[in-house]
FIPAFI-883589 format. One record per residue: residue in one letter; x, y, z of N, C-alpha, C in turn. Coordinates in pm, 1 decimal. Layout:
site aa:A	nx:X	ny:Y	nz:Z	cax:X	cay:Y	caz:Z	cx:X	cy:Y	cz:Z
...
// end
This chain:
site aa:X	nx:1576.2	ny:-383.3	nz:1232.5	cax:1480.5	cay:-316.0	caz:1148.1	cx:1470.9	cy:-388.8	cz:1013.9
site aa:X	nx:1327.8	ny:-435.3	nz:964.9	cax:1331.2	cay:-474.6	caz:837.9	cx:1315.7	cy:-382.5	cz:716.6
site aa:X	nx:1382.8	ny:-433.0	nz:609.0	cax:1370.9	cay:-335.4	caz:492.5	cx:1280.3	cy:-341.7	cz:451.4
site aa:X	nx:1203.1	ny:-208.0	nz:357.9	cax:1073.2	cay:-207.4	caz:282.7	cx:997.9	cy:-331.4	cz:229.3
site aa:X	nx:1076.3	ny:-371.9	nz:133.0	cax:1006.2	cay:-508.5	caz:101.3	cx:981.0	cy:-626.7	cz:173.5
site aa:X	nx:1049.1	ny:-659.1	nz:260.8	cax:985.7	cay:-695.7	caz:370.5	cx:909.1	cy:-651.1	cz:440.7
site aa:X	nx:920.9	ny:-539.2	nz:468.9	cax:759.8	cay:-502.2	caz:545.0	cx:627.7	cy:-521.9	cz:469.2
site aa:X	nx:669.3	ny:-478.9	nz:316.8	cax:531.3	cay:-473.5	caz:226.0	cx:492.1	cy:-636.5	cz:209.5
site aa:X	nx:602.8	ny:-730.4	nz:193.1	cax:560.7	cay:-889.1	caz:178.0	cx:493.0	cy:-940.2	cz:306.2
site aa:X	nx:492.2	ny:-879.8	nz:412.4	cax:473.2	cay:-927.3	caz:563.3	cx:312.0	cy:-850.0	cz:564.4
site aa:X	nx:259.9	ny:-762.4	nz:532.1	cax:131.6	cay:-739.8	caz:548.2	cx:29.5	cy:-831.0	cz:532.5
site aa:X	nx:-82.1	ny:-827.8	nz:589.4	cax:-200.2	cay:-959.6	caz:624.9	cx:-294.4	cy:-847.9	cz:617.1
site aa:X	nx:-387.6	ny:-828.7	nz:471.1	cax:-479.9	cay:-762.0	caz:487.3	cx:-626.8	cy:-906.1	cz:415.5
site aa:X	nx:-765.9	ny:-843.9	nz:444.5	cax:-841.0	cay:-925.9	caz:380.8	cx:-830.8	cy:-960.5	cz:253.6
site aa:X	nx:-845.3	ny:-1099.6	nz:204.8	cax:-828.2	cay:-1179.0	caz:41.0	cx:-864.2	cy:-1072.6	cz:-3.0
site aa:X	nx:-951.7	ny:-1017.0	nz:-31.9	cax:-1059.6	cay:-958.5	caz:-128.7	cx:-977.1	cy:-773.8	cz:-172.7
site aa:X	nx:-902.9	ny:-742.1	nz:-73.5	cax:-840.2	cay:-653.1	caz:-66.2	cx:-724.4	cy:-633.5	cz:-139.5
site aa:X	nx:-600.5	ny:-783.2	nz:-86.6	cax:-516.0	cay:-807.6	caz:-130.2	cx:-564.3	cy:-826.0	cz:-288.9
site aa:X	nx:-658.5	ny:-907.1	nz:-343.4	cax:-647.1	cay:-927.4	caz:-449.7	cx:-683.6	cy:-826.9	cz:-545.1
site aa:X	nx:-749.8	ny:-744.5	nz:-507.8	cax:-805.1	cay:-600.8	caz:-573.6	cx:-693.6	cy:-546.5	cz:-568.4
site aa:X	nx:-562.3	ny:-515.7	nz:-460.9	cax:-436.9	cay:-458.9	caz:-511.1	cx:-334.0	cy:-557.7	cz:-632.3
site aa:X	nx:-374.1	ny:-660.3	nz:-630.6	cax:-235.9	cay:-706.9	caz:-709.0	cx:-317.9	cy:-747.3	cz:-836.7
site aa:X	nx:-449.8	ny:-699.3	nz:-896.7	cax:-497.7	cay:-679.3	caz:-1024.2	cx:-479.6	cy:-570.3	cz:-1049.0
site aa:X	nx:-504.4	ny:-422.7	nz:-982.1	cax:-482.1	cay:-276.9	caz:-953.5	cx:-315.4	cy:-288.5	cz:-1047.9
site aa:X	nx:-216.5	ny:-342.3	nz:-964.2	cax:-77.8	cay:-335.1	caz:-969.0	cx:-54.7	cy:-357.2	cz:-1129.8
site aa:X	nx:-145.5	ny:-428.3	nz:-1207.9	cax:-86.1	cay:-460.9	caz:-1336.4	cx:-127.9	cy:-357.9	cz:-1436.7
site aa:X	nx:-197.2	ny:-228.1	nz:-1341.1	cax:-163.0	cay:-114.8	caz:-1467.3	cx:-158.3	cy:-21.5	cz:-1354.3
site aa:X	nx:-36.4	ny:19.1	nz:-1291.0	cax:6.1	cay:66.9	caz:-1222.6	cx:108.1	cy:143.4	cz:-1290.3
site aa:X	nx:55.0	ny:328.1	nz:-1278.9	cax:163.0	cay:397.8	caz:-1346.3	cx:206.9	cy:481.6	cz:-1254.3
site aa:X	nx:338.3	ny:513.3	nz:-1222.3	cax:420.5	cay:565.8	caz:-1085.5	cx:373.1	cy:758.1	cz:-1114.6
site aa:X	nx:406.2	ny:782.1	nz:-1230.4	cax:374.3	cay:938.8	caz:-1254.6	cx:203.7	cy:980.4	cz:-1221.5
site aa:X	nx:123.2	ny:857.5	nz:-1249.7	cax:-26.0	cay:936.5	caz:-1282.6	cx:-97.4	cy:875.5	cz:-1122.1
site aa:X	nx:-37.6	ny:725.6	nz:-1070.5	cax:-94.4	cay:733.0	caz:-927.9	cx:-37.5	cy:777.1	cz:-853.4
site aa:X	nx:74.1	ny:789.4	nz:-821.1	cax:161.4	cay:823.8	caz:-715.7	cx:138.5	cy:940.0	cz:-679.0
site aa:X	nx:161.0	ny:1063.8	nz:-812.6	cax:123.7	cay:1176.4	caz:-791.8	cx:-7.2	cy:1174.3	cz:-704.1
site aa:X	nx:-151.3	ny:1115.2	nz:-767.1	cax:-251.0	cay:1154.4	caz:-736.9	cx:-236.9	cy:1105.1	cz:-560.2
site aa:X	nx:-230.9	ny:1012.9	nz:-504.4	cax:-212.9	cay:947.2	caz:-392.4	cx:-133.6	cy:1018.6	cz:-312.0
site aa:X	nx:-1.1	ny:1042.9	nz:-306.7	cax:65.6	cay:1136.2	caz:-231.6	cx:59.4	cy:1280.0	cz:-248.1
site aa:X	nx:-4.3	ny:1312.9	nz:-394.2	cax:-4.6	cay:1534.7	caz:-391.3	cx:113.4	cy:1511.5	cz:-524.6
site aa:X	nx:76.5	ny:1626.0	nz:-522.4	cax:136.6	cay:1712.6	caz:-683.9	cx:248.1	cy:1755.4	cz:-581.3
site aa:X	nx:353.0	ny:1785.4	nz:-656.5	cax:500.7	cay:1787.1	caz:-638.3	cx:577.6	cy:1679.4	cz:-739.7
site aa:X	nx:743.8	ny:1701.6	nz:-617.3	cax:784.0	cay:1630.3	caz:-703.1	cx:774.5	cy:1440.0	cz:-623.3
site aa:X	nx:850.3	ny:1313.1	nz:-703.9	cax:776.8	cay:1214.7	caz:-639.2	cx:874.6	cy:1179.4	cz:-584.8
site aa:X	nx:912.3	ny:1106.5	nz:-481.4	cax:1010.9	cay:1076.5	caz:-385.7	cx:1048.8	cy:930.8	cz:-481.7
site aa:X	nx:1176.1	ny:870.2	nz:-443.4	cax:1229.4	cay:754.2	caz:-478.2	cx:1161.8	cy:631.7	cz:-401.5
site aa:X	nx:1170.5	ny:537.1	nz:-486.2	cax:1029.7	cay:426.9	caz:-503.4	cx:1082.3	cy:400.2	cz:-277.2
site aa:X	nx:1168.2	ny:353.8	nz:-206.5	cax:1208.3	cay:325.8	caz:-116.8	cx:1096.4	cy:429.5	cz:13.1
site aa:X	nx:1165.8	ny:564.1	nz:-31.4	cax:1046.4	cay:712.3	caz:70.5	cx:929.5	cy:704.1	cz:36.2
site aa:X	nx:891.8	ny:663.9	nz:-121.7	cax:683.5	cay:611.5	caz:-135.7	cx:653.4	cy:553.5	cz:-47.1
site aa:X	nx:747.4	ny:386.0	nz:-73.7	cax:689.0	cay:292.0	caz:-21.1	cx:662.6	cy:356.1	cz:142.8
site aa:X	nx:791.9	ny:409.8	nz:238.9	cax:724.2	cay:433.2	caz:344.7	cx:615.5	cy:501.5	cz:419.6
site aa:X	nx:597.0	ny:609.8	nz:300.3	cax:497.6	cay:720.2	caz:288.9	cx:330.7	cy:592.5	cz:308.9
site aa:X	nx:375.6	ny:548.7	nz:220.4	cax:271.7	cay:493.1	caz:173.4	cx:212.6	cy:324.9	cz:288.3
site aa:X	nx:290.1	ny:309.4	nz:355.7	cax:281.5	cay:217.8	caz:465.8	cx:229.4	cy:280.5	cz:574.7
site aa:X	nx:267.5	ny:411.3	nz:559.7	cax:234.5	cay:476.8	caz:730.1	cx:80.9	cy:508.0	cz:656.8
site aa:X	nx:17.4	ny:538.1	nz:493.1	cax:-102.0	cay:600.1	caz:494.3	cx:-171.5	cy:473.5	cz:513.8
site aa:X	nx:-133.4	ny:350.1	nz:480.7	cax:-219.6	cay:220.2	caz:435.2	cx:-219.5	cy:201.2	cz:628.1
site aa:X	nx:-155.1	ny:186.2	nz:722.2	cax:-209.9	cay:141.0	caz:869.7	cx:-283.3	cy:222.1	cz:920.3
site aa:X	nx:-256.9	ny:366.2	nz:859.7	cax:-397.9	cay:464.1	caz:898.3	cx:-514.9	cy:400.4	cz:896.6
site aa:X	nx:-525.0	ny:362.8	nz:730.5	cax:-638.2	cay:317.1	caz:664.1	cx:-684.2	cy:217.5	cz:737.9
site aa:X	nx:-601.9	ny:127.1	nz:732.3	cax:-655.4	cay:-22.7	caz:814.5	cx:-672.3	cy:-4.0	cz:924.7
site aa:X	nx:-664.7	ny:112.1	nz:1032.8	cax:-686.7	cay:106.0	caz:1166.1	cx:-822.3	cy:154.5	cz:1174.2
site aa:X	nx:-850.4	ny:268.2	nz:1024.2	cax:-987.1	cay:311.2	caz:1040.7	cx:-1105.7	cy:196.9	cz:1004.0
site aa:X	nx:-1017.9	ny:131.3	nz:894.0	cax:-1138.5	cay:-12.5	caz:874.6	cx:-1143.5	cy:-89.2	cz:966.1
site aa:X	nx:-1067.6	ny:-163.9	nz:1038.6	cax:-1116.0	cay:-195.0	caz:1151.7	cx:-1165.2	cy:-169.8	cz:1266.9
site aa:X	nx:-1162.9	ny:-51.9	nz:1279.0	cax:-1237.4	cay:35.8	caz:1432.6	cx:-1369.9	cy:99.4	cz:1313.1
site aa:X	nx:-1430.3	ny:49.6	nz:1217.4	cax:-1518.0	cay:56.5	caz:1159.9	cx:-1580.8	cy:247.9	cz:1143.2
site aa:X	nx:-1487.2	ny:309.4	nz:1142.9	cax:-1509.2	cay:440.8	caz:1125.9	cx:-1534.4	cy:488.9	cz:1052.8
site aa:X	nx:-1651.1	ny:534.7	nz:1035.8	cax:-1758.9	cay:617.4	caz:937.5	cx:-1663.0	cy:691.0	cz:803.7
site aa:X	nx:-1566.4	ny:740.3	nz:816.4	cax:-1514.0	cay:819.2	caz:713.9	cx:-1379.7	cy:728.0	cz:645.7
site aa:X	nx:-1417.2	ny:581.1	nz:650.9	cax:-1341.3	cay:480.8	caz:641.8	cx:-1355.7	cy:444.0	cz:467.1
site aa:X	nx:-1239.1	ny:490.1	nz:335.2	cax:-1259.0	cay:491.2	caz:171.9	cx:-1215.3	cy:399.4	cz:180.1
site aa:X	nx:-1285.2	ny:248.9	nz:102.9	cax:-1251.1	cay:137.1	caz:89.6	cx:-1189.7	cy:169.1	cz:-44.8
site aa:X	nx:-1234.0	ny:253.5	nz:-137.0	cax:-1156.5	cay:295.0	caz:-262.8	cx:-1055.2	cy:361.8	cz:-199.4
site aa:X	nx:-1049.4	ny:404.1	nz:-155.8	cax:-897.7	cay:494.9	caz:-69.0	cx:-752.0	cy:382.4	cz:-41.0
site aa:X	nx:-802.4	ny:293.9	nz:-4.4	cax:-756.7	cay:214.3	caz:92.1	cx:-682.7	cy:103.1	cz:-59.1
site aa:X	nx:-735.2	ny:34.8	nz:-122.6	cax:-718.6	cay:-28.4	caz:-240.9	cx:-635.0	cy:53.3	cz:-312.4
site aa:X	nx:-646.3	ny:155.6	nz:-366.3	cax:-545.8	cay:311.9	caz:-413.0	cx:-407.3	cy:281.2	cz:-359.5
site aa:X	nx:-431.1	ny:312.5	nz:-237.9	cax:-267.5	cay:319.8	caz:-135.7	cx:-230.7	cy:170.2	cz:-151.5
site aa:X	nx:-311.5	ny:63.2	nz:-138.8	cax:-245.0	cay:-82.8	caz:-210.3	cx:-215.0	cy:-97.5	cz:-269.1
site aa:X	nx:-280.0	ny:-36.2	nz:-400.7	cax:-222.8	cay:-97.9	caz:-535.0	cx:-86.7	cy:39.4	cz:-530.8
site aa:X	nx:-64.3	ny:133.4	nz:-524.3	cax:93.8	cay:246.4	caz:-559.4	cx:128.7	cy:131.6	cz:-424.4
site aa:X	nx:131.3	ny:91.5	nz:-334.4	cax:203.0	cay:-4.3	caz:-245.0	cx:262.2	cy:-115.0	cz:-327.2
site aa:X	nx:175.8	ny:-164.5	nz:-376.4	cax:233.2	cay:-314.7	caz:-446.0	cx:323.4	cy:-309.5	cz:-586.4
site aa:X	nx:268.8	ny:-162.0	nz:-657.5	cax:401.1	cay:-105.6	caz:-750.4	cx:486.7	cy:-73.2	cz:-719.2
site aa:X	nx:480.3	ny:-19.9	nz:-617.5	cax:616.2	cay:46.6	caz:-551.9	cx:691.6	cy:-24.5	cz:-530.3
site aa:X	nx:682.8	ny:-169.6	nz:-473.7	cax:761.8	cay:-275.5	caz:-394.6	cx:796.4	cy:-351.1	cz:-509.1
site aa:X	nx:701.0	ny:-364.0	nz:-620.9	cax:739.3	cay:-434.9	caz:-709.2	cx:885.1	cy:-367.2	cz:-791.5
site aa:X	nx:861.0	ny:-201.9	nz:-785.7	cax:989.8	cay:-110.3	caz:-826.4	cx:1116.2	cy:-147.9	cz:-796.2
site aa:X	nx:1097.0	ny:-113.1	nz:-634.8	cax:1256.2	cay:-193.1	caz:-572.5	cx:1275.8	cy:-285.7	cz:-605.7
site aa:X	nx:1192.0	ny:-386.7	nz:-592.9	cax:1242.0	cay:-575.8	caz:-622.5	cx:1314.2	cy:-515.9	cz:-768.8
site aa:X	nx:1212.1	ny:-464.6	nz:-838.6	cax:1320.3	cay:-505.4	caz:-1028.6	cx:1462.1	cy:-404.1	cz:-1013.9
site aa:X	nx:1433.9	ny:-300.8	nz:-931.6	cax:1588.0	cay:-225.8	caz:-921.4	cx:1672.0	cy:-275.2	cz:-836.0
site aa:X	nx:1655.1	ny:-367.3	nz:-798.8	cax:1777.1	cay:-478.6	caz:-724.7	cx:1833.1	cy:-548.7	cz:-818.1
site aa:X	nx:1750.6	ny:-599.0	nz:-896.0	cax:1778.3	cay:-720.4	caz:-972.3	cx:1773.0	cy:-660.4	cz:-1168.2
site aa:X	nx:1921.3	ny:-648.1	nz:-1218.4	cax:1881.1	cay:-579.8	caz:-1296.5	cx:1814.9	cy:-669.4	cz:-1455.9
site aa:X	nx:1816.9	ny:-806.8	nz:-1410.6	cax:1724.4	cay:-849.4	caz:-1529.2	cx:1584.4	cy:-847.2	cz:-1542.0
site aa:X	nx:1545.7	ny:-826.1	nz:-1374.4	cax:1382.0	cay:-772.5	caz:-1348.6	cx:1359.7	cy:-671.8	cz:-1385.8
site aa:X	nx:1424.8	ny:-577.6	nz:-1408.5	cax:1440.8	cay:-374.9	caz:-1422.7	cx:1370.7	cy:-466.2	cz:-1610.9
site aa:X	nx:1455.1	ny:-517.2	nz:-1660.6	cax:1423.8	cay:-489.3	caz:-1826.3	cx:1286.8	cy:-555.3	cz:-1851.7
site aa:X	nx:1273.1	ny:-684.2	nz:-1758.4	cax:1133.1	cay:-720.7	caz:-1775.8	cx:992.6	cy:-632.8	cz:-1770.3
site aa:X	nx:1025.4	ny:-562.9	nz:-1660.3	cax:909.0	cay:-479.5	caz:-1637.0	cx:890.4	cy:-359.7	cz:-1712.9
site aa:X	nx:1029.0	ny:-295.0	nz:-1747.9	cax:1001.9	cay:-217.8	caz:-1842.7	cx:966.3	cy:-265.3	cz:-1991.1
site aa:X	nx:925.1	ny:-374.2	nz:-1976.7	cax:851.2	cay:-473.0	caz:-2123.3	cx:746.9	cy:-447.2	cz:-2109.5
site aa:X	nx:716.7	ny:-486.3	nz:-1994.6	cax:612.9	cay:-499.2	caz:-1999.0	cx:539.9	cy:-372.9	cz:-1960.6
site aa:X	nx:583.9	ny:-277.2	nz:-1918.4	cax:543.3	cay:-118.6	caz:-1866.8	cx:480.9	cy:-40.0	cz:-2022.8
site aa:X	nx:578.3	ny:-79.0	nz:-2141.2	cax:607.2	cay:-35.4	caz:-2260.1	cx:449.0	cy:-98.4	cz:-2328.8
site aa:X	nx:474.4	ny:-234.9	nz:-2271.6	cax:343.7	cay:-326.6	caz:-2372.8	cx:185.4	cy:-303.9	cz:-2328.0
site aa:X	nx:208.0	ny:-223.7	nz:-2179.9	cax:73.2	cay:-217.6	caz:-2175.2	cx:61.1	cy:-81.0	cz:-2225.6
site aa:X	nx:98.2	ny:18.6	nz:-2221.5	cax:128.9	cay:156.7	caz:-2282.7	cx:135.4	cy:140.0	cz:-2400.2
site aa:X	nx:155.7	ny:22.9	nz:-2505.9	cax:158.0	cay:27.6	caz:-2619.2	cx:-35.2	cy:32.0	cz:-2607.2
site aa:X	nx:-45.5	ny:-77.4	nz:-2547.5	cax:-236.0	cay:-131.2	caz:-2537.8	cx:-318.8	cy:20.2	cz:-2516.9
site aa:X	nx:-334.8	ny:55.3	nz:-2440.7	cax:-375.5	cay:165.8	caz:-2370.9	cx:-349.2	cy:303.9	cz:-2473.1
site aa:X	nx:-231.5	ny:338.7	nz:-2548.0	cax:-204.6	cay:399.2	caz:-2676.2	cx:-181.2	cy:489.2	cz:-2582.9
site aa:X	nx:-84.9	ny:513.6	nz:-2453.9	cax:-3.6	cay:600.9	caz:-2387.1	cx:106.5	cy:635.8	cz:-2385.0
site aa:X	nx:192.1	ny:683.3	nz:-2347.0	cax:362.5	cay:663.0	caz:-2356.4	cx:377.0	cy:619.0	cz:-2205.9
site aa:X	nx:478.0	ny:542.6	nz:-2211.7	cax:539.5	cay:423.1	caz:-2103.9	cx:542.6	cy:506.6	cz:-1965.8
site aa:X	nx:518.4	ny:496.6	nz:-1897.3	cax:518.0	cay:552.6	caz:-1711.6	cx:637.5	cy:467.2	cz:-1673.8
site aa:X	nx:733.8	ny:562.8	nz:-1618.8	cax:868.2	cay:486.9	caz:-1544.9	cx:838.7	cy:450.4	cz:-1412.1
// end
């Protein structure tokens, strides 16, 4: 069995897709998408998203490719981009000099935006 981040690095979706998630990802806030994407509650640890969130994204892609009418290309980009934060989560909580980077940079765009920082 492979671990999360490997599964999320191993996905093959269209350029245009992929790249709309990993511009998405650079203001990616875990409290304000996650919530919205998975439901109000409380939010599971970045590892149970990510799988949550793998089983909603092959939904998605099975409906875009069997070209099915009720098929949200905004839907679908959504669950990519909390996908590609999420994975990016674990990677920096493995590695704890990645953890301080991102929270730099979590801080600096929240400074931009005139929000308080999303963990």
């Amino acid at each position: 069995m492979q671990d999360v981040v490997t599964r999320v690095s191993l996905l093959r979706r269209p350029r245009i897709l992929s790249r709309a998630a990993r511009l998405g990802a650079a203001n990616y806030c875990r409290q304000r998408d996650l919530r919205r994407i998975l439901g109000y509650g409380t939010l599971p640890k970045p590892a149970a998203a990510v799988m949550r969130l793998l089983d909603m994204e092959g939904a998605l892609n099975a409906a875009r490719t069997a070209g099915e009418a009720g098929y949200s290309l905004i839907r679908h980009v959504d669950v990519l981009i909390a996908l590609a934060g999420e994975a990016a989560c674990l990677r920096a909580a493995g590695r704890p000099g990645d953890a301080k980077t991102a929270a730099r940079a979590d801080r600096r765009s929240s400074a931009a935006e005139g929000t308080a920082p999303c963990p």
